[in-house]
C-alpha positions in Angstrom: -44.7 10.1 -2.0 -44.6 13.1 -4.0 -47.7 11.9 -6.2 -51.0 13.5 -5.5 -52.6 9.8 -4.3 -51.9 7.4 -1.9 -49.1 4.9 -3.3 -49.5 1.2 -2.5 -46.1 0.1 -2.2 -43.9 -3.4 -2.6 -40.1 -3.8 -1.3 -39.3 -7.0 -2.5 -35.4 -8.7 -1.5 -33.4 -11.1 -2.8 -29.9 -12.3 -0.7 -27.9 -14.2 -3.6 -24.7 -16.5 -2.1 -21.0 -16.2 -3.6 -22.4 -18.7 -5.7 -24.8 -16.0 -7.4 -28.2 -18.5 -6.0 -30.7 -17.4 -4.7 -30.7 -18.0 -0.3 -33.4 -15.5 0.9 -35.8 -13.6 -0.2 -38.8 -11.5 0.9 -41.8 -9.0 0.1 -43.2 -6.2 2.0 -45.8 -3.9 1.2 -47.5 -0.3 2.7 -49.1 2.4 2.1 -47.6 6.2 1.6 -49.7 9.1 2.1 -49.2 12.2 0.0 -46.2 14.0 0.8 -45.1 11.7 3.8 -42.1 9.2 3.6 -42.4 6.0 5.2 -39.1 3.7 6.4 -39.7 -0.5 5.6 -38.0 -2.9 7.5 -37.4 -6.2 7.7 -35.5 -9.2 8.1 -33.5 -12.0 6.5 -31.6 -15.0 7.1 -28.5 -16.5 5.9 -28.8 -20.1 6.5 -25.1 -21.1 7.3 -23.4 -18.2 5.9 -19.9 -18.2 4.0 -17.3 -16.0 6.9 -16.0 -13.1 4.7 -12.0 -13.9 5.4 -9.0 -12.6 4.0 -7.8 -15.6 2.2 -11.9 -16.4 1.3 -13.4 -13.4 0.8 -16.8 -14.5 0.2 -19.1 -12.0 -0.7 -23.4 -11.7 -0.7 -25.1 -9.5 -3.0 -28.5 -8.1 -1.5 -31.3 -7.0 -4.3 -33.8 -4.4 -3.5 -36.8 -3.6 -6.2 -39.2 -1.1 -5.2 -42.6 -1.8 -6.9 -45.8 0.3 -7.3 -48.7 -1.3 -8.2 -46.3 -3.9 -9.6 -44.4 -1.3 -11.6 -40.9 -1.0 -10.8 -39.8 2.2 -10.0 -36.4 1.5 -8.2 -33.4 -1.2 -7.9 -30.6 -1.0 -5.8 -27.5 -3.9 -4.9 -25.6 -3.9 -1.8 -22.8 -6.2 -1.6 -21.8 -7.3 1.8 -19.8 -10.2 4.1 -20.5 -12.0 6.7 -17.7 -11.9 9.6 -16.5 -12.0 13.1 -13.8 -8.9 14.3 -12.4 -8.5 17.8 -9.3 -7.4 19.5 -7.6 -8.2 22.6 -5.2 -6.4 24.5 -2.9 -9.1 24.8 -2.7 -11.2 21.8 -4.0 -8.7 19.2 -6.0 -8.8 16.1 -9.1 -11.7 15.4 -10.9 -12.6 12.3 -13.3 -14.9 12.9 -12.1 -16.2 15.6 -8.1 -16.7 13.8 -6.0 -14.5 15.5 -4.5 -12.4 12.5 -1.1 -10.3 12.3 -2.1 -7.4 10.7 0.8 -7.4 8.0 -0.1 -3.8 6.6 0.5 -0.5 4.4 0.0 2.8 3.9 -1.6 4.1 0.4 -1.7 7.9 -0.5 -4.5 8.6 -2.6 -2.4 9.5 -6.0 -1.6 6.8 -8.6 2.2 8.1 -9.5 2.1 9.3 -12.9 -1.6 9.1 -13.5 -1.9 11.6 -10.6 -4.1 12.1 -8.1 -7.8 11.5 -10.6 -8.9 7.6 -9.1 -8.7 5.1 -11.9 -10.4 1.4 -10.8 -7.5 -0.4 -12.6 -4.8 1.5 -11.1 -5.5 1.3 -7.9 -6.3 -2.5 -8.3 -3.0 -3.2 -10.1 -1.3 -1.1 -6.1 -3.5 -3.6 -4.3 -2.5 -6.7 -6.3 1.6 -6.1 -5.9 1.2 -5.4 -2.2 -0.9 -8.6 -2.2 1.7 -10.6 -3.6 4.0 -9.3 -1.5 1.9 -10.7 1.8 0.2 -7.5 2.6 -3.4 -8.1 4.3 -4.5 -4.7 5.1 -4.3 -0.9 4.0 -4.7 2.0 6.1 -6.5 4.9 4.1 -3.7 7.9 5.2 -5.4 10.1 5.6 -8.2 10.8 3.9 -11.8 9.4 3.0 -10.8 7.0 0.4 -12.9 6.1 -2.9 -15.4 3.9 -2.9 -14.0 1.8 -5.3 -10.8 1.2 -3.2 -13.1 -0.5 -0.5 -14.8 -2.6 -3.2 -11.7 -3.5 -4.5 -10.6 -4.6 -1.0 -13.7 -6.5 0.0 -13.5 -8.4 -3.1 -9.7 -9.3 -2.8 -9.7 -9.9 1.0 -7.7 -7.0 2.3 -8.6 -5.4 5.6 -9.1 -1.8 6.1 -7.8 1.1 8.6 -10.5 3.6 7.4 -9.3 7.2 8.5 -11.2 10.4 8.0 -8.9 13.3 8.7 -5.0 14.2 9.1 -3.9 16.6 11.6 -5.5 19.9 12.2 -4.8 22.1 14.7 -5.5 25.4 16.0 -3.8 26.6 12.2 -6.8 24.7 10.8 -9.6 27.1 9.5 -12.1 25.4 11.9 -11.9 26.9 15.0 -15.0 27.9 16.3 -16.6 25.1 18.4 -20.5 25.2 16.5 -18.6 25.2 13.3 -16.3 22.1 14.4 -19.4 20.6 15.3 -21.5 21.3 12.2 -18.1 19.9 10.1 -17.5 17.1 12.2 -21.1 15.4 12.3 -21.9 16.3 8.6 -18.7 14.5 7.4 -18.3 11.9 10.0 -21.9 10.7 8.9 -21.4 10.7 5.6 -18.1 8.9 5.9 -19.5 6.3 8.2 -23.0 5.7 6.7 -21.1 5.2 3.0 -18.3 2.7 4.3 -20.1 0.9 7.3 -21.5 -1.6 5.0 -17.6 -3.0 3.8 -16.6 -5.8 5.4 -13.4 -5.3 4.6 -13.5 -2.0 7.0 -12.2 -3.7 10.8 -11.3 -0.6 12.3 -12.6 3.4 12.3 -9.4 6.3 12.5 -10.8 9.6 13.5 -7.4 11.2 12.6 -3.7 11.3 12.2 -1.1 13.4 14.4 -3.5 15.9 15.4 -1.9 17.8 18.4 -4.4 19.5 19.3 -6.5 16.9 20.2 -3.2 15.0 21.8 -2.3 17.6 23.7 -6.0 18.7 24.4 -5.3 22.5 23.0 -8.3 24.4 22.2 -10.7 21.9 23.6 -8.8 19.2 22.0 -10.3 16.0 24.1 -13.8 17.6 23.7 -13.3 17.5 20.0 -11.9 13.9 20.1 -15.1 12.9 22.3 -17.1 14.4 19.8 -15.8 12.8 16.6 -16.5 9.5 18.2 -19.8 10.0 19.6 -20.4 10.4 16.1 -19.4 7.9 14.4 -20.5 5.5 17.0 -23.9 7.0 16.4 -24.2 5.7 13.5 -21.9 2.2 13.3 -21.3 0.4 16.8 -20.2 -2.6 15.3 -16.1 -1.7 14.8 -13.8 0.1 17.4 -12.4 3.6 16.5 -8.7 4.8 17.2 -6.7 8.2 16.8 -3.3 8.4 15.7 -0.8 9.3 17.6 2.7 10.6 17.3 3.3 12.7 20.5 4.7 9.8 23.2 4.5 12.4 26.0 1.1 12.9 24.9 -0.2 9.7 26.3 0.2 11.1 30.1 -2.9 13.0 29.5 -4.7 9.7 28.7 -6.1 10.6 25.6 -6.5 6.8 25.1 -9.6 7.1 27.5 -11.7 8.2 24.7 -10.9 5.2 22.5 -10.8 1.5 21.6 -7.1 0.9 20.4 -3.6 2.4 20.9 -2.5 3.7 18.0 1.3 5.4 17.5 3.5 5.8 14.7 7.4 4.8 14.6 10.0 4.1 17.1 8.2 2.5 20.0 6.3 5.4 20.8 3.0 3.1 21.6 5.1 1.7 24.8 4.3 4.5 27.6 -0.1 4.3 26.0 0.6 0.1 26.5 2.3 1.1 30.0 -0.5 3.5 31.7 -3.8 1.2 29.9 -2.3 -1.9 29.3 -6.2 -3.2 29.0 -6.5 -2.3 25.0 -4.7 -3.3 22.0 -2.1 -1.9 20.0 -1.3 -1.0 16.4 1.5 0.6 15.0 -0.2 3.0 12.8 2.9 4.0 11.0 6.3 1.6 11.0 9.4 1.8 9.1 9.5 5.0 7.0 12.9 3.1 5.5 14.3 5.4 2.3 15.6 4.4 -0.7 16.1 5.0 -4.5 15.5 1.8 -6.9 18.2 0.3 -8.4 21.0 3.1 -6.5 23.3 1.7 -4.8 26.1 4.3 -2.5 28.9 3.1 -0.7 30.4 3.3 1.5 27.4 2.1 3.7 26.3 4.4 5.8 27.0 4.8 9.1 24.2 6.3 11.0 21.1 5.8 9.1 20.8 9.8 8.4 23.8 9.7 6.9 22.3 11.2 3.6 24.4 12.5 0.4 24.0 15.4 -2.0 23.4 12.5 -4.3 19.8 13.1 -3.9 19.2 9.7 -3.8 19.2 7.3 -1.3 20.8 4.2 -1.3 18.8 0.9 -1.7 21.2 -1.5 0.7 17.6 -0.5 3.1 20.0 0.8 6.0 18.4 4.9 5.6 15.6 6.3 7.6 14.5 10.0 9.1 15.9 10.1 12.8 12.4 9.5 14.1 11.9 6.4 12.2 13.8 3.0 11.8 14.6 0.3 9.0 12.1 -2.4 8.1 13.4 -5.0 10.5 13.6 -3.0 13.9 9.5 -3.4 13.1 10.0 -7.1 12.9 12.0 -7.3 15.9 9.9 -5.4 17.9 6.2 -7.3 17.2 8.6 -10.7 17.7 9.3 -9.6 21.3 5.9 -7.7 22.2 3.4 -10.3 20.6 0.9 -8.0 22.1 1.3 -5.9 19.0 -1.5 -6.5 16.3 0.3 -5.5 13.7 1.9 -2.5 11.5 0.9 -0.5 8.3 4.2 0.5 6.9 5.0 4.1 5.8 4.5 3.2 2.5 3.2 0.9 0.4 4.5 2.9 -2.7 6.3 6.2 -3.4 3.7 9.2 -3.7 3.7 12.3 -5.4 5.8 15.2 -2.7 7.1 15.0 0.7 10.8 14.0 -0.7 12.1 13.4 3.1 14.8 13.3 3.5 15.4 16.1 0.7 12.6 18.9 2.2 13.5 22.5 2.3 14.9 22.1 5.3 18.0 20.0 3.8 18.3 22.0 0.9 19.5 25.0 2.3 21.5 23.9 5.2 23.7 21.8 2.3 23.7 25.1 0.3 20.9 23.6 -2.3 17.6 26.0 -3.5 14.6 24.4 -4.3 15.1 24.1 -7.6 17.1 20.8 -6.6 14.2 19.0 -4.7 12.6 15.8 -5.6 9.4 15.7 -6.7 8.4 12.3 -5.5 8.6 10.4 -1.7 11.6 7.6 -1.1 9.2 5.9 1.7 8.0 3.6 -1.4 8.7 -0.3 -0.7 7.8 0.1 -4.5 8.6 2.9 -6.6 6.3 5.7 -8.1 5.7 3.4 -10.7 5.4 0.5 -8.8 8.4 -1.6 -10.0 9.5 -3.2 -6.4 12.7 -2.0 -5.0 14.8 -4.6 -3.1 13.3 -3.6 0.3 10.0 -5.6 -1.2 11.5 -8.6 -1.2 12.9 -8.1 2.1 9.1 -7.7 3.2 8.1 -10.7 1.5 10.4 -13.0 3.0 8.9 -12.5 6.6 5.2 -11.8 5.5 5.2 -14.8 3.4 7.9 -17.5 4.9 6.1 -20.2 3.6 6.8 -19.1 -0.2 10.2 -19.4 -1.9 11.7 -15.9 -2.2 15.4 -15.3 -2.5 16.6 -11.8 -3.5 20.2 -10.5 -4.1 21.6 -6.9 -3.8 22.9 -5.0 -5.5 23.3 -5.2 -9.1 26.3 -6.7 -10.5 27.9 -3.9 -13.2 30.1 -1.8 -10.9 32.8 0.5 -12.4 35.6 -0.4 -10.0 38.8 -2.0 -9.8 38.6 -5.9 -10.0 39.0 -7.0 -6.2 37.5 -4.2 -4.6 35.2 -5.0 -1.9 31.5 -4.5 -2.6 28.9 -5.9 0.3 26.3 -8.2 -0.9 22.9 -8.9 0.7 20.5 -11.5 0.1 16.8 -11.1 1.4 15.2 -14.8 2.0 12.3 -16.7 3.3 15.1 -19.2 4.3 17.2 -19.3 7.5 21.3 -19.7 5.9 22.2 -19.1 2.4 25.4 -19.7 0.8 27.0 -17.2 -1.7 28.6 -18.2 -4.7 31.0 -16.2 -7.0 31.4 -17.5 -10.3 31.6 -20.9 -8.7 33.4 -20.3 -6.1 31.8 -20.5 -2.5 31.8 -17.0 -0.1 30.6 -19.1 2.9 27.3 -20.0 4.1 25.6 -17.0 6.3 22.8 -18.0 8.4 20.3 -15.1 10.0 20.5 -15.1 14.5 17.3 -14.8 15.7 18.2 -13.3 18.8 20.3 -10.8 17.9 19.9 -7.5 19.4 20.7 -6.0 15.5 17.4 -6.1 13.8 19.3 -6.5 10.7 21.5 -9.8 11.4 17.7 -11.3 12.6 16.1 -10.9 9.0 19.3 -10.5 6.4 22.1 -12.4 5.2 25.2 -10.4 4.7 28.4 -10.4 3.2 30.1 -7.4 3.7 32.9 -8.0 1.5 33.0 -9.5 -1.5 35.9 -8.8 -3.4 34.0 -7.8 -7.3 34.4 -9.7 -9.9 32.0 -9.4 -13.0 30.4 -12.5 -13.4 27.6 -14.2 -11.7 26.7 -14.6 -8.2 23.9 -17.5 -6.8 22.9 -17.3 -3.6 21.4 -21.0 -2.6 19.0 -20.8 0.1 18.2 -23.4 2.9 15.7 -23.7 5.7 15.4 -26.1 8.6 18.7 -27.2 6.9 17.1 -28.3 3.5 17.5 -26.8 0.4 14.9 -24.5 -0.9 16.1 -23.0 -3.8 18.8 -20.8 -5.3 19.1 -17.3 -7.5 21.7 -15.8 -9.9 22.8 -12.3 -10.7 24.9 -11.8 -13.6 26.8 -8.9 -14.7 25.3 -7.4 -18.0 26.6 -6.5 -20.8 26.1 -3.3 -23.3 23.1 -2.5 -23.4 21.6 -3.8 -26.9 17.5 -4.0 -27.2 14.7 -3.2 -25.6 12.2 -5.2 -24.1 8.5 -4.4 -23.5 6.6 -6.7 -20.5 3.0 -5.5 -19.6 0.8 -6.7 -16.8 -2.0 -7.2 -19.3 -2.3 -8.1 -22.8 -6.0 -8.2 -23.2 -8.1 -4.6 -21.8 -12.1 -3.6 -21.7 -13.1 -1.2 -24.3 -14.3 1.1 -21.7 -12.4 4.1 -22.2 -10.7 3.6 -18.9 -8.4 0.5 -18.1 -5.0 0.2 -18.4 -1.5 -1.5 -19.2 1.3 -1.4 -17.7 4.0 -1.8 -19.5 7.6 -2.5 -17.7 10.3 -0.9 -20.3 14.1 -2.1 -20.3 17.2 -2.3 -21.4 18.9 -6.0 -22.0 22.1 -7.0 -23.3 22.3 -9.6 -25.9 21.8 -12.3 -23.4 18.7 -10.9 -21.9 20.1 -9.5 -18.7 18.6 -6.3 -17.5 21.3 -3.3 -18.2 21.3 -2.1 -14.2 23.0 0.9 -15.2 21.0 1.8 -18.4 19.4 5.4 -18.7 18.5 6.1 -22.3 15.9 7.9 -23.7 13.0 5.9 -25.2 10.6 7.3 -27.4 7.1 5.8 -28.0 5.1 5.2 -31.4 0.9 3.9 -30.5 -1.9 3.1 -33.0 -5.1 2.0 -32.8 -7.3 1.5 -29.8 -5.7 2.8 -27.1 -3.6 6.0 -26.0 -0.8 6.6 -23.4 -2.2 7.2 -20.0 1.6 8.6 -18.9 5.0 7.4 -18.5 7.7 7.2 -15.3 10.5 5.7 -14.4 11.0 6.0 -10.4 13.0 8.2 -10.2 12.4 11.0 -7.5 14.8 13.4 -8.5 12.4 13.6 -12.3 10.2 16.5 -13.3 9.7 15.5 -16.5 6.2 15.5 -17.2 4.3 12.1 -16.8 2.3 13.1 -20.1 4.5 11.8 -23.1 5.6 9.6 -25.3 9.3 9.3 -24.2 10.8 8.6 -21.0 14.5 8.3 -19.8 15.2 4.8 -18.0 16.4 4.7 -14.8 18.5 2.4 -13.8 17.6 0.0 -16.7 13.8 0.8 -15.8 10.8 2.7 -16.9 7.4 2.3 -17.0 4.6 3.2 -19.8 1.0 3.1 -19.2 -1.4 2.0 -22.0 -4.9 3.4 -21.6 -8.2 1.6 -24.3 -10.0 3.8 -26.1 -14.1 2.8 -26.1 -13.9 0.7 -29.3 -12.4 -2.8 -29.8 -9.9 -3.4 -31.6 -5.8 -3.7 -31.0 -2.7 -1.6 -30.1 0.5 -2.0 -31.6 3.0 0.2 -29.9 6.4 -0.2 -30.5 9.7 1.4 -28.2 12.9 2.6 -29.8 16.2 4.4 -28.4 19.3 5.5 -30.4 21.9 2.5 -30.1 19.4 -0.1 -29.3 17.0 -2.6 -31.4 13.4 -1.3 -31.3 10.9 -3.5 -29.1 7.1 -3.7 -30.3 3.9 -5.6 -29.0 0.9 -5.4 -29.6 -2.6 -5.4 -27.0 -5.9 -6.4 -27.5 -8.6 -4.1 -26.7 -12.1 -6.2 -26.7 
């Protein structure tokens, strides 16, 4: 009370249900001398509350009004869930009382060609394709997220690995013990006391691969012991981890400090499960599989660090860095250690640097400069604009097996000699598919679930198919019935453009967004797999282009223009409204190709 009387205050608060009613509400009143502060509390009950839940994410909204002398002065909403989180050490993850596999990804904070500025429709549009794709929780790698990503993942029922730092060691500017203590409480509370009220938030990281406090160099276990003291001053409802990379590391029993094992890649967690086998397990970090959209190299590779001076890597999903694995070693491992709560795969979508396998490193020991490196990751299961590469489908038949999804690689326009053998893959929900070639049957492949190759468990495979252009269908069955069937068709020349957006109606806000998917189709309306022509943009009216991309890693062209090169038959443009209503009429045109237009609403 800053005023020079006594104020006579009201709290008044209002709980409203999912519904929006009104379920509880309450008044409380003091007095504040001059100069003094004065904390109100109280409480409130939900009568039979709606559970918060990833496939009902019920939300409450709780009103406060501060009143003096019945004048308002302030008003504040808080949105929270009601839930139920445990783990056990055996069986894993719980959500109200439903044990849950955490099926999960890892997000980098930029949004591809937008860059690294958080836009609210961006990032929902990242959370709505990893959705679909039967993702249930992000991990926030590794960095305080925006507050918007949370409230975007409350209200769409996504769980939340909330992480504050990434490694630091003794490199790291803060050295001195009072200064590391000063750093660590300030933003520890900050980041706590902000998120603790997300329900979509089951689990606290105080960092990723930091030796020092693995190794405990330069006090390392008494910094670890101090980043958790607090944070569990000030939110004791949630268990806190810290990431791990260095197996040997677990000897020291870092672990003792915290609630859940937490490693990255390659089985490392096993010797942490081994010595403590009383606390749970997540694999922080799983897959870190590589690949290009839409390139396809053969022959397959042997080793899966066989890499090329291609500069991209090839999308039969069979690449990863030699401490990492494919997609399916992940599966096979949480199939045979149920213990396991789940994974958050290295990553959700391509990000902006760290072009493993093409670092410095490679470069110059294959005679390259740095001229030649990529600008953008390969770790994607979507590319940098967030078109899906095949590996996405492959991650959607075992995170969703009770939806349809049948998925054939590679494309079907290959410049060899009729007869050549070409391998095909299909990526299914179902147990057998058979393979078809312009009517002809390949044979019927069924997946062996006890295989010791990860892949033969989760892939069918032909390894070769003697190419013919034409169509191949893949017909899918499961528990011996039919569930459905797909066809790839070789394309033709490439004649027209086609325009898809995710949106055709956007808020007059200055802010939200289309994307626009951008391809070449023959005359038939097959996608041209090979396509990479230069497409040039016209916009009017109510909007402006946000930036352009096509995926492709090896690109420096800037994301600010209005052209962009497709890759592999692919590119993306991003639509931004302007702050008045009205429409946008855009329209895409390329030498040798008929002109596409559409127009957007902006209201």
């Amino acid at each position: 009370n800053f005023s020079a009387a006594e104020a006579e205050i009201r709290v008044r608060q209002v709980i409203y249900s999912p519904a929006k009613s009104v379920i509880a509400e309450k008044d409380i009143t003091g007095k504040i001398a001059v100069n003094q502060h004065k904390i109100f509390e109280t409480t409130l009950t939900i009568p039979d509350p709606q559970r918060w839940d990833i496939d009902h994410p019920h939300l409450y909204t709780l009103q406060t009004a501060v009143y003096r002398n019945d004048q308002l002065l302030d008003r504040y909403s808080s949105t929270f869930g009601v839930r139920e989180i445990r783990f056990t050490a055996d069986h894993g993850f719980y959500l109200n009382d439903r044990r849950v596999q955490l099926k999960g990804v890892n997000l980098h904070h930029d949004l591809g060609p937008l860059g690294a500025a958080f836009n609210l429709r961006a990032m929902e549009r990242q959370l709505e394709i990893m959705k679909n794709m039967g993702c249930n929780a992000i991990r926030t790698s590794h960095n305080v997220p925006a507050p918007e990503l949370l409230d975007l993942c409350d209200r769409m029922g996504l769980l939340v690995f909330n992480e504050i730092f990434d490694k630091y060691d003794g490199k790291a500017d803060i050295v001195d013990t009072t200064q590391f203590e000063n750093f660590a409480q300030r933003n520890i509370r900050n980041f706590v006391v902000r998120d603790r009220n997300h329900p979509s938030i089951f689990l606290w990281s105080v960092g990723n691969e930091i030796g020092d406090v693995q190794w405990n160099l330069n006090n390392g276990f008494y910094k670890l012991q101090t980043m958790i003291n607090y944070l569990k001053k000030y939110d004791q409802t949630r268990p806190v981890t810290l990431v791990c990379d260095s197996y040997e590391s677990a000897k020291l029993r870092h672990f003792d400090y915290y609630d859940v094992h937490s490693w990255n890649y390659g089985r490392r967690y096993r010797l942490a499960r081994q010595l403590e086998p009383n606390k749970p397990v997540i694999v922080s970090e799983s897959a870190s599989t590589l690949s290009t959209r839409g390139f396809y190299e053969l022959p397959l590779p042997e080793k899966k660090t066989d890499f090329t001076r291609s500069l991209q890597v090839s999308s039969y999903d069979l690449n990863a860095p030699d401490w990492a694995e494919v997609a399916d070693d992940d599966f096979m491992w949480q199939q045979e250690e149920p213990y396991i709560a789940g994974e958050f795969v290295w990553t959700g979508f391509d990000y902006l640097g760290e072009p493993t396998p093409y670092n410095n490193r490679w470069m110059k020991e294959n005679g390259l400069t740095d001229n030649d490196a990529s600008r953008s990751s390969y770790f994607g299961i979507v590319d940098l604009c967030g078109i899906p590469k095949d590996r996405y489908y492959l991650y959607k038949s075992y995170w969703k097996p009770d939806e349809t999804t049948i998925h054939i690689l590679p494309h079907w326009n290959w410049a060899v000699k009729t007869g050549e053998n070409i391998p095909v893959f299909v990526y299914t929900n179902g147990d057998c598919a058979e393979l078809f070639l312009n009517g002809t049957s390949l044979g019927k492949q069924c997946k062996d679930p006890k295989s010791a190759r990860s892949i033969d468990r989760f892939r069918l495979m032909w390894h070769a198919v003697p190419y013919q252009p034409g169509e191949l269908k893949a017909v899918a069955y499961k528990a011996g019935e039919k569930i459905g069937e797909q066809t790839l068709k070789t394309a033709g020349a490439s004649a027209k453009l086609r325009l898809s957006p995710d949106r055709h109606i956007l808020t007059a806000d200055g802010a939200d967004l289309s994307y626009i998917l951008v391809e070449a189709i023959d005359q038939d309306g097959n996608v041209c797999p090979l396509a990479d022509h230069e497409v040039h943009f016209n916009i009017n009216g109510a909007g402006t282009i946000a930036g352009v991309g096509n995926g492709n890693p090896q690109s420096t062209n800037p994301f600010q223009s209005a052209s962009v090169n497709l890759f592999y038959g692919k590119a993306m443009l991003i639509i931004k409204a302007g702050s008045s209503k009205g429409r946008i009429d855009i329209e895409a045109s390329a030498t040798g190709l008929k002109s596409a237009k559409l127009s957007l609403k902006v209201e």
